[in-house]
N, C-alpha and C positions, 0 to 999 in steps of 0.2 A: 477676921479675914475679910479684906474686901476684895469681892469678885470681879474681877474684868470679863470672864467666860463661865458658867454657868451650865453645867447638861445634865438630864434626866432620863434615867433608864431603868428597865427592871429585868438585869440580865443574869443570867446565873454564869460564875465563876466557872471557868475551864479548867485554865490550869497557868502554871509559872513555868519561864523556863530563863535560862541562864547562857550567855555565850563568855565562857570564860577569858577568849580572849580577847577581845573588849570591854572585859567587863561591864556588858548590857543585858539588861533582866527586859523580858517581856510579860505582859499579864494579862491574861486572853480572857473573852468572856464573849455569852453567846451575841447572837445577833451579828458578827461581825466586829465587837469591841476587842480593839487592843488596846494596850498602853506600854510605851516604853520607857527606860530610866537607865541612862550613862551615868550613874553615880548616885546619891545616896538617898536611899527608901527606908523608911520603918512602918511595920506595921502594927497598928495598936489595937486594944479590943479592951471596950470600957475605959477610953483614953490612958490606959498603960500599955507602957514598950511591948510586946512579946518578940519582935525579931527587930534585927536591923540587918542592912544590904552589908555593915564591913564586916559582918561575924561572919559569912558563907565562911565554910572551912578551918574554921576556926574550932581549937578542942576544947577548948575551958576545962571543967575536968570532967568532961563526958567519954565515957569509954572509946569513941571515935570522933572524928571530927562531925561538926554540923553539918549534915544537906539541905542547905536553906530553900532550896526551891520545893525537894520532898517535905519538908514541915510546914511551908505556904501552902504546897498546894494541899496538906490534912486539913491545916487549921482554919483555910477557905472551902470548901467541898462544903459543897448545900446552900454557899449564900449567892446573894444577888450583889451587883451593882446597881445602885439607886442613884448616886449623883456623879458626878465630877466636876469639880472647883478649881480654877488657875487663879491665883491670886494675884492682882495687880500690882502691888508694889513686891514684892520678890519672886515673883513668877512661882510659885510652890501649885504642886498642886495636888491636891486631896481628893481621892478615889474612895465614898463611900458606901461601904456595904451593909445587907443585914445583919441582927445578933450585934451592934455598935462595934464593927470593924471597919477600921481606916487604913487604907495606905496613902500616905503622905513623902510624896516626893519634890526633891529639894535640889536647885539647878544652882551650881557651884561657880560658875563665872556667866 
């Protein structure tokens, strides 16, 4: 990744939330940190997938559908944000936390 933007934090994770219909996720954390994403996020842990933004709702074959923002906000609780990276040549940008979790969001036009 080359970095155009670069930031450093040591914040603890809030919480996710979702506006369906926009489909725009927010990702709060303390100090005042937000971040938003009109379109597609995945978040990884030990660089594998555990969620993506187009499964919210989705049942696979789980006894009900997925609440993507309810399973973000378990599988973030207790960590920090340490970095946040936009990357220069596709504008992506990766929100790093402790315990090697990423969220990596991806700007579609």
């Amino acid at each position: 990744m080359t970095s155009a933007l670069s930031f450093t934090t040591n914040s603890l994770f809030e919480n996710t939330t979702v506006d369906k219909g926009s489909d725009s996720w927010n990702f709060s954390f303390a100090h005042n940190i937000y971040v938003s994403a009109s379109g597609f996020w995945r978040l990884l842990k030990k660089n594998k997938i555990v969620f993506v933004s187009l499964d919210n709702e989705h049942q696979f074959a789980l006894p009900k559908p997925l609440d993507l923002s309810h399973e973000v906000n378990k599988e973030l609780a207790g960590k920090c944000l340490t970095r946040i990276e936009v990357d220069k040549n596709i504008t992506a940008r990766t929100l790093t936390l402790t315990n090697e979790c990423e969220i990596q969001i991806f700007i579609a036009s």
